[in-house]
Phi, psi and omega in degrees: 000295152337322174270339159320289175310336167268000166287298163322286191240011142202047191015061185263161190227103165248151165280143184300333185288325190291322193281285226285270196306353162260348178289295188313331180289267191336316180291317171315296180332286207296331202318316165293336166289285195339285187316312163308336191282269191325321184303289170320247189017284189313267220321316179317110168293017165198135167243125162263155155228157175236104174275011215272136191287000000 
């Protein structure tokens, strides 16, 4: 789906082994933002989601 969209709208031609090592780079970088956020989240007494696609 990733290389479609980039295929699609910005006509990059990526290989799948390249998205799977920048999802994997990338999910690492944020991984300490992710956790402080969930972490803040519990204390709020109220979270809204919208799951709605």
């Amino acid at each position: 789906m990733q290389q479609e969209l980039l295929r699609e709208l910005g006509a990059i031609e990526v290989g799948v082994g390249t998205l799977v090592a920048t999802n994997a780079r990338m999910a690492e970088a944020v991984k300490g933002s992710v956790d402080r956020l969930r972490e803040w989240m519990k204390g709020q007494l109220m979270v809204h989601v919208d799951e709605s696609p």
